[in-house]
C-alpha positions as CSV (number, residue, x, y, z in Angstrom):
1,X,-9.0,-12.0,3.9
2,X,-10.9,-9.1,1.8
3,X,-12.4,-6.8,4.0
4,X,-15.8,-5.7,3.8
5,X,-17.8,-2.9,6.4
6,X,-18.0,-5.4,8.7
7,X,-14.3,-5.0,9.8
8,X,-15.3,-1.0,9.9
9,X,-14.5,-1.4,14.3
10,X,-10.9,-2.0,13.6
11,X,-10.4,1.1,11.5
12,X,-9.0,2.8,14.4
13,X,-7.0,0.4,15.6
14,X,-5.6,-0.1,12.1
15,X,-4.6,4.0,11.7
16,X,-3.2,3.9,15.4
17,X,-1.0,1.1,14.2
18,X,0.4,2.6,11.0
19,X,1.3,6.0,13.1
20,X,3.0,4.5,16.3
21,X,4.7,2.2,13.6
22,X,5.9,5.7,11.7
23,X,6.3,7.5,15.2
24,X,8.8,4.5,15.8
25,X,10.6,4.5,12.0
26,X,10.9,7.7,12.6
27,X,9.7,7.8,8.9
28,X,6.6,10.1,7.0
29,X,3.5,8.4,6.3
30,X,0.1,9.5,4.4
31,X,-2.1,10.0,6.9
32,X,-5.5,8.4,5.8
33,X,-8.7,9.5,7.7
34,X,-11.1,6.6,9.5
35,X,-14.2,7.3,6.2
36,X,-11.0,6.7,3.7
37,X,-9.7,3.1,5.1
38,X,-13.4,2.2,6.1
39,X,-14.2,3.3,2.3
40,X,-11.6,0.3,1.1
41,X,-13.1,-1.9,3.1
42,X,-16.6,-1.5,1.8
43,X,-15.3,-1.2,-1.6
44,X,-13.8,-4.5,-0.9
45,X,-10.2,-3.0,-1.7
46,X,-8.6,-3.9,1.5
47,X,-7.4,-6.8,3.4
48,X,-7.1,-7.5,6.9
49,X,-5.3,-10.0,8.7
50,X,-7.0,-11.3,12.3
51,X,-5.8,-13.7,14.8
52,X,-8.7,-14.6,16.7
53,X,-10.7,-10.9,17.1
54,X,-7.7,-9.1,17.2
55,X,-6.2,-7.1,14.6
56,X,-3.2,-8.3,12.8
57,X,-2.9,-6.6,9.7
58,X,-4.2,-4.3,7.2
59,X,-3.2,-3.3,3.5
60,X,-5.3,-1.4,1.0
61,X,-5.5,-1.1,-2.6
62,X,-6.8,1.9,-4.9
63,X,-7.1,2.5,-9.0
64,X,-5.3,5.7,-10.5
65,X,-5.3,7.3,-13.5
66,X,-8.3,5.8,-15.1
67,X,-7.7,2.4,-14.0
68,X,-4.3,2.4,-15.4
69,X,-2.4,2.3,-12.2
70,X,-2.9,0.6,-8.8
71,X,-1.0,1.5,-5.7
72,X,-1.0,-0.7,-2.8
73,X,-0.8,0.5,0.5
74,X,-0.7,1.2,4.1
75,X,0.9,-2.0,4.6
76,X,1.2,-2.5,8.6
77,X,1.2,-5.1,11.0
78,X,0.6,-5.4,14.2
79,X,3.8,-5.1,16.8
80,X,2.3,-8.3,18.7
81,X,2.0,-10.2,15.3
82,X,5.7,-9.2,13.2
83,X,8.8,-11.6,12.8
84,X,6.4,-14.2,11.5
85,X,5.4,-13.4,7.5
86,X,2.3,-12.2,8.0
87,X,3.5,-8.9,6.1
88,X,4.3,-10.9,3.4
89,X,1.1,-12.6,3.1
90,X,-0.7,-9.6,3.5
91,X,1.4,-7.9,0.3
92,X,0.6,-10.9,-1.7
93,X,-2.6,-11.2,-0.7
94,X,-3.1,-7.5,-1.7
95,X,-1.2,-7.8,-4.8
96,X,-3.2,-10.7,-5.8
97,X,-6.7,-8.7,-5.4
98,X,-5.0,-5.7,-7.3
99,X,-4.5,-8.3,-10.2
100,X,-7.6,-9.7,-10.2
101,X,-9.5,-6.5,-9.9
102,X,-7.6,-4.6,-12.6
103,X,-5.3,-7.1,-14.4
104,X,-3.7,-5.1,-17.1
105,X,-3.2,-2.0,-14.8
106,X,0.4,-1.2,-13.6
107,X,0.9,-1.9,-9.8
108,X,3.0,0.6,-7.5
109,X,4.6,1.3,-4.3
110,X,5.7,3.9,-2.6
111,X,7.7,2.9,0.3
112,X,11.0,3.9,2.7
113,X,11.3,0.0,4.1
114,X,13.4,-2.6,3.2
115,X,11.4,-5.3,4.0
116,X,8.7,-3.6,1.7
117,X,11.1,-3.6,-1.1
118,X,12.5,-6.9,-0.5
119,X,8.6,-8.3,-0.5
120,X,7.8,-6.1,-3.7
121,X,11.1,-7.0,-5.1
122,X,9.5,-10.9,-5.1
123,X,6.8,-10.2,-6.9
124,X,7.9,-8.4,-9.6
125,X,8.3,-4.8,-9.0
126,X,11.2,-2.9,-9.9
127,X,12.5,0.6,-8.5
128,X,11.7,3.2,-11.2
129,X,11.8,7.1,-11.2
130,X,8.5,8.9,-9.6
131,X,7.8,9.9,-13.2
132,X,6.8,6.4,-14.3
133,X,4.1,6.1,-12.2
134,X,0.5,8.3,-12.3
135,X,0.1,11.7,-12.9
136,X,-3.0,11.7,-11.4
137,X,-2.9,14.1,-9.0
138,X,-5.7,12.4,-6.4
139,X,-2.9,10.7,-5.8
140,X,-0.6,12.5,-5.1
141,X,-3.1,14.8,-3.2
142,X,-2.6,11.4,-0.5
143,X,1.0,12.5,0.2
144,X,0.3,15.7,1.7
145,X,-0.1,14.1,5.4
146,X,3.3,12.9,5.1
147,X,6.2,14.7,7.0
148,X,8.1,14.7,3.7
149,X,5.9,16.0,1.4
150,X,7.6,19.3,1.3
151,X,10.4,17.4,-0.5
152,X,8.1,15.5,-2.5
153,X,6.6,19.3,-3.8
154,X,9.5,21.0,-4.0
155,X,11.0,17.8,-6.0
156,X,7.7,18.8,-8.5
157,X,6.6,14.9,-7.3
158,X,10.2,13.7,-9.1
159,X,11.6,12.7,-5.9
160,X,10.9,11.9,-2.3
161,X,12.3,10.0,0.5
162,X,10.4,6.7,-0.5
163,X,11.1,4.3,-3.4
164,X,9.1,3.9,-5.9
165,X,8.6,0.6,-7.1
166,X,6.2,-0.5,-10.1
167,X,5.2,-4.1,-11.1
168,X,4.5,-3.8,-15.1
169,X,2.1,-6.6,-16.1
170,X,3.6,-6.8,-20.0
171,X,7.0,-7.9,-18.6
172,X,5.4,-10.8,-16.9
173,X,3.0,-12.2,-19.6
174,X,3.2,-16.0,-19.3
175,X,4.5,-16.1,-15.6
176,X,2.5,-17.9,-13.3
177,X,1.5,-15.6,-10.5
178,X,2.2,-15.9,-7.1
């Protein structure tokens, strides 16, 4: 479901599980304070996934450059919850609320998992170049708590670890969405 401040007592919970799940990837992740996610979820830009009253999942969507961009992210589920598509439901359902929120904005992804690029893969996105996506540099200020944003800065944000993907809404005018 959308999130609102009401889910605010599982923000901790939520960045826990996105850092053990990084800890365990042995990947770099954008670390995101508690008043940033609990911002989403008042601005009614996140969705969390709950089986009963505990957490699940989470995902969170945000507008870039001017509205022209949307990046969905921080994408995690719960280790007691994965191996049964919830991840996938929460992509779509986050993908779904970036379309009807800004539905002629370009939707990206910045991710080092498979399963994330299989998922985005489904619903549109292609890989592109870290150049086709924003240039606004809010942004990219995000990266900065990852372990790899020395590449990503010495790279002049050209390259990084993670693949960028990017779901153009002109090349899929007519398609019925998922």
């Amino acid at each position: 479901m959308v999130a609102d401040s009401s889910y605010e007592v599982y923000v901790d919970t939520i960045l826990d599980t996105i850092r053990e799940a990084a800890k365990v990837r042995g990947t770099g992740i954008a670390e995101r304070t508690h008043e940033y996610v609990a911002t989403k979820m008042k601005e009614g830009k996140a969705i969390i996934a709950l089986y009963g009253t505990d957490f699940a999942g989470f995902s969170y969507i945000e507008s870039w450059g001017n509205k022209q961009y949307v990046a969905t992210s921080g994408l995690i589920v719960h280790p007691k919850y994965r191996g049964i598509g919830l991840a996938r439901r929460i992509k779509s359902a986050s993908f779904r609320l970036a379309r009807m929120r800004w539905p002629h904005a370009k939707i990206f992804s910045l991710t080092s998992g498979a399963a994330v690029m299989k998922m985005n893969t489904q619903l549109g996105y292609l890989p592109v170049t870290f150049n086709e996506l924003t240039d606004d540099d809010a942004f990219w200020k995000g990266c900065e708590g990852c372990i790899n944003y020395p590449i990503l800065k010495s790279k002049n944000r050209k390259f990084c670890i993670c693949t960028a993907m990017l779901y153009d809404p002109d090349l899929h005018k007519g398609e019925e969405e998922i």
